[in-house]
Legacy VTK file of the C-alpha trace (Angstrom):
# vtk DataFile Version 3.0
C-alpha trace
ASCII
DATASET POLYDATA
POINTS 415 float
0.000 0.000 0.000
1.355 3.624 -0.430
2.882 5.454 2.149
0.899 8.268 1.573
-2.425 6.977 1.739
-0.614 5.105 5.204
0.064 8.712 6.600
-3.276 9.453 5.766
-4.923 6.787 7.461
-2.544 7.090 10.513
-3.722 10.939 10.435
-7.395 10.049 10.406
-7.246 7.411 13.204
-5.414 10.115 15.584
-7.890 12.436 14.598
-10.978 9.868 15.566
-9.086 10.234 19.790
-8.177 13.599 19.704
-7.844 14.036 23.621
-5.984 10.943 24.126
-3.530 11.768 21.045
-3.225 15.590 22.374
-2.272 14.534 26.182
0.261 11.975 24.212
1.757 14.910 22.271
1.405 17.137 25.536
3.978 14.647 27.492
6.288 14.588 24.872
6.545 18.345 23.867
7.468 18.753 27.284
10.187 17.263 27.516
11.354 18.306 24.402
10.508 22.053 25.827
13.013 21.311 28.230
16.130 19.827 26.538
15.537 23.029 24.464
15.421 25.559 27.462
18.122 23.594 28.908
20.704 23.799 25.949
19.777 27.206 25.426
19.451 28.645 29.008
23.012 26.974 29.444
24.434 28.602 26.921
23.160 32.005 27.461
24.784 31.946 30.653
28.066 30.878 29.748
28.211 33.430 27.573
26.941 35.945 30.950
29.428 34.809 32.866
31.895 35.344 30.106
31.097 38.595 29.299
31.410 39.492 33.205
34.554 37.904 33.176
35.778 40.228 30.472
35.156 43.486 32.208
38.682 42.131 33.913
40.583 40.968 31.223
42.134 37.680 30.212
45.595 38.667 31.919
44.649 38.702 35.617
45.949 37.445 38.082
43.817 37.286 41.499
44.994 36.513 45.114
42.064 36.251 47.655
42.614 35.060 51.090
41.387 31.357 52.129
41.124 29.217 55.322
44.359 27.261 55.823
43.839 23.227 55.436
40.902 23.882 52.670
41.119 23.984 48.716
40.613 26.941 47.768
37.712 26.259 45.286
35.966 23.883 48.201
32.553 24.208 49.893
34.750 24.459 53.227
36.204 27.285 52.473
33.505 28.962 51.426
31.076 28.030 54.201
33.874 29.049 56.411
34.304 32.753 55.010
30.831 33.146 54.879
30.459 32.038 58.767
32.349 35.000 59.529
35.956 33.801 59.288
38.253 36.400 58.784
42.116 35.751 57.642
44.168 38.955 58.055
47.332 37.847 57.160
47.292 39.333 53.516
48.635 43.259 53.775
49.728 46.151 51.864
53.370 44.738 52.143
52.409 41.498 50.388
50.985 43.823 47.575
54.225 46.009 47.243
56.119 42.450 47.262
54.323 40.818 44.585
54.413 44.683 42.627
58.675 44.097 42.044
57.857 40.579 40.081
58.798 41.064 36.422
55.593 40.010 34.793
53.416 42.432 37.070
52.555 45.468 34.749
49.729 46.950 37.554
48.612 45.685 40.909
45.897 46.981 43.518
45.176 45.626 47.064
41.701 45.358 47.901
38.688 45.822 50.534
35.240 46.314 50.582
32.725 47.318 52.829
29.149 49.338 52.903
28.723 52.607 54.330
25.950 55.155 53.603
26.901 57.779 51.398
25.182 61.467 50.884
24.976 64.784 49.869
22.867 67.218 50.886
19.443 65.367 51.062
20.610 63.014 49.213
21.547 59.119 50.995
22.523 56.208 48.680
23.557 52.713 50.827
26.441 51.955 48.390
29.434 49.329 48.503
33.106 51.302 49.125
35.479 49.532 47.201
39.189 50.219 48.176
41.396 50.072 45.537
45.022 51.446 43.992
46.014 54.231 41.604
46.339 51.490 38.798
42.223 50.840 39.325
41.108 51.580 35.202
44.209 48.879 34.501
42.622 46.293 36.717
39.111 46.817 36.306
39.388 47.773 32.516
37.237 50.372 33.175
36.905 54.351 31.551
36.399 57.359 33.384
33.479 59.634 32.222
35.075 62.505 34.217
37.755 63.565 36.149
40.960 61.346 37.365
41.996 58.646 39.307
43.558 59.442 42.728
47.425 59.685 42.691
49.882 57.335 44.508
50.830 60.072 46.814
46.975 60.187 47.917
46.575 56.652 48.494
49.709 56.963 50.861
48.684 59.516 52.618
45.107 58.689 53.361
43.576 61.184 50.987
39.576 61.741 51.652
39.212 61.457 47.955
36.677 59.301 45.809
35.349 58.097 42.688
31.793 57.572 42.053
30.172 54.971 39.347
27.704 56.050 37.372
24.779 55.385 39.171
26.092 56.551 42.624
26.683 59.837 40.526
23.306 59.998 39.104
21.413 59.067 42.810
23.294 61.891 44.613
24.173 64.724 41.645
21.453 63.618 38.988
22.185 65.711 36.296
24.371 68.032 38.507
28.549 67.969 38.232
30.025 66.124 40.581
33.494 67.147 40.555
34.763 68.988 43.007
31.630 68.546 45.141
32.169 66.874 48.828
30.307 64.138 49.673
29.895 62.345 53.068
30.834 58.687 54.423
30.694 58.277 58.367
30.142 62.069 58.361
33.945 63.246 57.108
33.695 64.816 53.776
35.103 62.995 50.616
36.288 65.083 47.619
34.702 63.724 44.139
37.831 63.886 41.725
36.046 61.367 39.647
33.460 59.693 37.740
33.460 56.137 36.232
31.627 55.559 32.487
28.530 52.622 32.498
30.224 49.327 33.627
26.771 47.328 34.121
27.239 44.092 36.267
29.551 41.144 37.258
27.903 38.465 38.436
25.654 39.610 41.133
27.914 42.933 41.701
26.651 46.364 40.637
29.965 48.478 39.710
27.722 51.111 38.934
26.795 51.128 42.636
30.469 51.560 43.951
32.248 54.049 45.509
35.946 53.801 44.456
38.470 55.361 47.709
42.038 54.819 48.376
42.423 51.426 49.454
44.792 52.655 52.496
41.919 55.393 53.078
39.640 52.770 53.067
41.702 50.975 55.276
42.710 52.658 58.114
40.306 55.772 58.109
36.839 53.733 57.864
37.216 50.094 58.607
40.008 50.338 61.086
42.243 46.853 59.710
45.480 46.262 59.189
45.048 43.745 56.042
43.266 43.109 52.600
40.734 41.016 52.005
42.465 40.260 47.582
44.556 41.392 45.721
44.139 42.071 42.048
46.803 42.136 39.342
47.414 42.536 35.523
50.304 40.470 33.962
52.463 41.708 31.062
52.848 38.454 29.126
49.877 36.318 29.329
52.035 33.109 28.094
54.079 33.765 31.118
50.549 34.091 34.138
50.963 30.515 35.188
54.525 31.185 35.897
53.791 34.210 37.168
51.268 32.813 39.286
53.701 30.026 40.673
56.116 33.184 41.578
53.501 34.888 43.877
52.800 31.246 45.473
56.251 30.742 46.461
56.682 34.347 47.531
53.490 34.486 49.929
54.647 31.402 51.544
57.927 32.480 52.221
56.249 36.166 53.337
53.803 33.909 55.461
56.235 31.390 56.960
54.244 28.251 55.633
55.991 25.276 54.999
52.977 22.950 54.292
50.776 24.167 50.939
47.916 22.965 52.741
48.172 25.244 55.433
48.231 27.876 52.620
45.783 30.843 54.193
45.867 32.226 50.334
44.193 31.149 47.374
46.039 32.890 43.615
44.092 32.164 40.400
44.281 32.887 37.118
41.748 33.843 34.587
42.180 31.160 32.204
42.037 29.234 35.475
39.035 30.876 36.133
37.355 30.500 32.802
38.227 26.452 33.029
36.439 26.138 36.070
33.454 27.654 34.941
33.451 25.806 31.815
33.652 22.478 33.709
30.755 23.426 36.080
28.877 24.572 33.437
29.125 21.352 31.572
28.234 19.033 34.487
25.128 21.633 35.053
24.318 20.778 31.656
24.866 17.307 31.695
23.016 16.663 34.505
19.920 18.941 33.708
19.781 16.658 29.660
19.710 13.479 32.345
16.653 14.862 34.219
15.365 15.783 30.879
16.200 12.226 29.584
13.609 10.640 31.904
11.243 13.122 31.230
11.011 11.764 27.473
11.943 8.096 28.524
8.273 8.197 30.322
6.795 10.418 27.445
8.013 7.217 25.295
6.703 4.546 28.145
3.422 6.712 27.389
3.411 6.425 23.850
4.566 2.889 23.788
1.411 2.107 26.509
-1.192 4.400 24.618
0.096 2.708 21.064
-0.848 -0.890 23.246
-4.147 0.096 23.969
-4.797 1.098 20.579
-3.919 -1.905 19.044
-6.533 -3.475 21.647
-9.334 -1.255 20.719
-8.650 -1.768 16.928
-8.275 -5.390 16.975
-11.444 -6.392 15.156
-10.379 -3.546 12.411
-7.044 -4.781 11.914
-8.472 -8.237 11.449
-10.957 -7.055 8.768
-8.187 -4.985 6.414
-6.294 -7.907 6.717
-9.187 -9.988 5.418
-9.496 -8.059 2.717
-6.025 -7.777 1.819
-3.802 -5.865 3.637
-0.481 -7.079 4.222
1.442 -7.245 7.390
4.006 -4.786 7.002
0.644 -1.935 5.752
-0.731 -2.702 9.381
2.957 -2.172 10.851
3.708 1.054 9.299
0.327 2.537 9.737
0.505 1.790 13.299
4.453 2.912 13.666
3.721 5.979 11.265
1.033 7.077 14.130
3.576 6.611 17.021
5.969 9.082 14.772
3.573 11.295 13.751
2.794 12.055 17.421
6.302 12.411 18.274
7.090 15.114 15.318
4.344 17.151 16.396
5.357 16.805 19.972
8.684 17.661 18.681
7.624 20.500 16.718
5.179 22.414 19.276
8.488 21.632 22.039
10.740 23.709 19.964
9.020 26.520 19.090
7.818 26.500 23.309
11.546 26.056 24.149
12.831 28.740 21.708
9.706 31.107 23.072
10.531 30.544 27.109
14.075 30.855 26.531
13.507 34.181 24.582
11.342 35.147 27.513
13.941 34.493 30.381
16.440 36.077 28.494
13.788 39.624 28.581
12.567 39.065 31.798
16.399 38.743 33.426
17.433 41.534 30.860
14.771 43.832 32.309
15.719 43.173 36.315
19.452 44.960 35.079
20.997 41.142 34.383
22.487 41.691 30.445
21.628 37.668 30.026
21.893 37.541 26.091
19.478 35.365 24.036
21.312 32.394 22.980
19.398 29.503 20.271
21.347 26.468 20.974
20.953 25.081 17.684
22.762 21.870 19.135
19.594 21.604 21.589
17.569 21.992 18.409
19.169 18.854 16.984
19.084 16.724 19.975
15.060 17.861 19.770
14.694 16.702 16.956
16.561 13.294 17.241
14.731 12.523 20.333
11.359 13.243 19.334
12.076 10.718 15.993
13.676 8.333 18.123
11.326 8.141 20.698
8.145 7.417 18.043
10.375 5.106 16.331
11.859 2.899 19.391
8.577 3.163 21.569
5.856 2.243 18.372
7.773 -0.568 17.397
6.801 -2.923 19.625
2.891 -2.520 18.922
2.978 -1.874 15.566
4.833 -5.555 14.988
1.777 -6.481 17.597
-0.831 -5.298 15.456
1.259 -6.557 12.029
0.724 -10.089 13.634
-2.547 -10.515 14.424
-4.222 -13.374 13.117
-7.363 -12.203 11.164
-9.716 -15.298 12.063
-8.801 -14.149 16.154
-9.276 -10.423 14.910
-12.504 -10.851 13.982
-13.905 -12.611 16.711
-13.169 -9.619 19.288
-16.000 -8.073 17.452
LINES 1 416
415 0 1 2 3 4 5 6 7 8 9 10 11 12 13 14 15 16 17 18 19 20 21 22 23 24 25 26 27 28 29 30 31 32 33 34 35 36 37 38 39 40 41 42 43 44 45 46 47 48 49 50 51 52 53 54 55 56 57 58 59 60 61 62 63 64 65 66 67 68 69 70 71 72 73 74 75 76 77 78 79 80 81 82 83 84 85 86 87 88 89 90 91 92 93 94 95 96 97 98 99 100 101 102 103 104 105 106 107 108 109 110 111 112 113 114 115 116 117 118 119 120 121 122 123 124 125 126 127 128 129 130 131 132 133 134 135 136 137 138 139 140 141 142 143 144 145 146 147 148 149 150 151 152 153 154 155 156 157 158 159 160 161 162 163 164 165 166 167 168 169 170 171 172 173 174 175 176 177 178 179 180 181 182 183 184 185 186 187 188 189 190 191 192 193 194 195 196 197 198 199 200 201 202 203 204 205 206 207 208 209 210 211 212 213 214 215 216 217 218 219 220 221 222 223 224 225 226 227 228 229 230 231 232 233 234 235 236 237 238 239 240 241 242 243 244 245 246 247 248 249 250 251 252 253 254 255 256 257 258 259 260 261 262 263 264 265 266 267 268 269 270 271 272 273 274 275 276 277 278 279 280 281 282 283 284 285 286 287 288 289 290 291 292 293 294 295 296 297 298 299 300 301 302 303 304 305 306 307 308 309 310 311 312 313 314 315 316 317 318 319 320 321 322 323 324 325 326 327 328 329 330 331 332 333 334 335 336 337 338 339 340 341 342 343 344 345 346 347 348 349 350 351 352 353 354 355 356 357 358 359 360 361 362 363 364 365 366 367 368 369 370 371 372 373 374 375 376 377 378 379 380 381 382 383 384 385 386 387 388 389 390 391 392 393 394 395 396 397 398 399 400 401 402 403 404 405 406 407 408 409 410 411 412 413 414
């Protein structure tokens, strides 16, 4: 028989159980909805979390402080800074040490801490960020106005700052800035600066920061003695990992440890960085296409079960087409065309669902100030597609060779 007029029949016998061959379709479109939003969700944040990492630049260097006997990457350690652990063995001298290493073209010591900010009637909670003179070399950031405070200031504990843009805009609005005073802790702070649009890293704002003198920071607000990272940019990017050995070495000897796992420093580089992400990102995504797996593994079960009872109910027709004619393998491939033609419709509403939600998370995280880029993983497309037309094919086998076999003379006599 032709496998047109096969589709055709196959087409009107779906038709004839609409709701059971829509709640079929409904089970697998779901899954395929997912594998889809997966892939593409997955991908759209990589490239996030990229784009974050390049407001630093693929030649730095960063050295953070850890909790001695715990990798630095571990759940331990960061359990145990969030508890409220506080290592204060990384200073200003460690900074200036690392600073004489060859491959070190800038370097800036770190801290951070909230404080509110105002002027006049204006107050703005906002993150201080204590930094060096070398700040628009580390953070690859512009200025939209003004300078960056001098060496000489940072030395000397200068009540100087620099605002981002949106710090600017809650206290100035469309007022200049520079050369205004505002206040943190009630001492004034001279604005000698104003950073361009930076948008966000991660979860950070850096349009919400207020940039001081890292020593100002320091000693005249948080009253420490240490640094909570330091940040630096290498000159030769072939040479980081080297470079990165160098400051290992050098801390340790600075810190009189012996044993690297009593290391109370983490260092890591960007490519570093960028490896780890990629390798989290991939289990993520590994383990979300398993979850998804089952998903269309019961969507097939379904299909396979729904194709069973089918067969049942159509017993006493199969037995009178193949009375009249019909040969085995017309009953077979009108039965398995049926299971596939489920599964490509499934497959078809999934994708253009999947493609449509993962548009949609992309705007609605794009709207509450996260730049998360719209990203068709054409890959999950494929693997849509493949799974749908496997699924039809693997799980309508079985009962389409069922209803191929029947025996007419037993056929007929379920009537």
């Amino acid at each position: 028989m032709n496998k047109i007029i096969l589709i055709q029949s196959s087409l009107r016998a779906l038709a004839k159980n609409k709701i059971r061959s829509a709640l079929t379709i409904l089970g697998i479109s779901i899954g395929i909805t997912a594998v889809i939003v997966v892939m593409s969700a997955g991908q759209s944040l990589r490239a996030f979390v990229g784009g974050q990492m390049d407001i630093f630049g693929p030649n730095l260097i960063q050295v953070e402080t850890k909790v001695p006997s715990t990798k630095k990457n571990s759940t331990e350690n960061a359990m145990g800074m969030a508890t409220g652990i506080t290592i204060t063995t990384l200073t200003l001298d460690d900074s200036e040490a690392i600073a004489k290493l060859n491959n070190v073209e800038a370097i800036s010591p770190g801290l951070t801490g909230q404080e509110l900010v105002s002027f006049r009637d204006q107050i703005k909670k906002t993150m201080l960020w204590g930094t060096s003179e070398d700040i628009l070399k580390i953070n690859r950031v512009e200025l939209a106005e003004g300078r960056v405070f001098s060496k000489e200031e940072n030395l000397g504990l200068a009540k100087v700052a620099i605002l981002g843009s949106k710090v600017k805009e809650k206290l100035f609005g469309d007022s200049d800035a520079l050369g205004q005073d505002i206040k943190i802790e009630r001492t004034n702070y001279h604005v000698i600066g104003v950073l361009a649009k930076q948008g966000t890293a991660g979860a950070m704002d850096m349009d919400s920061i207020v940039y001081l003198p890292v020593k100002t920071l320091q000693k005249s607000i948080l009253g420490i003695d240490h640094v909570l990272f330091i940040s630096l940019v290498v000159k030769d990017m072939a040479l980081a990992d080297y470079t990165a050995d160098e400051i290992i070495g050098l801390l340790r000897q600075r810190h009189n440890i012996s044993d690297p796992d009593k290391d109370d420093f983490s260092v890591t580089t960007m490519a570093e960085a960028q490896d780890m992400i990629n390798t989290i990102f991939n289990g993520l995504t590994f383990l979300l296409l398993a979850l998804v797996a089952v998903s269309l593994l019961v969507g097939g079960v379904g299909i396979m079960n729904i194709m069973y009872v089918t067969v049942s109910e159509r017993t006493y027709e199969i037995g009178l087409r193949k009375a009249v004619g019909a040969r085995e393998k017309d009953i077979f491939w009108q039965f398995l065309f049926e299971a596939i033609i489920m599964t490509l419709v499934a497959g078809a509403i999934g994708i253009v669902v999947g493609i449509s939600l993962s548009y949609l998370i992309s705007f609605v995280a794009s709207s509450q100030g996260f730049d998360l880029p719209f990203s068709l993983s054409y890959s999950g497309i494929l693997i849509a597609v493949i799974f749908s037309a496997s699924v039809g094919l693997i799980f309508g086998l079985t009962p389409a060779r069922r209803a191929a076999q029947l025996d007419p003379v037993v056929a007929l006599r379920q009537e």
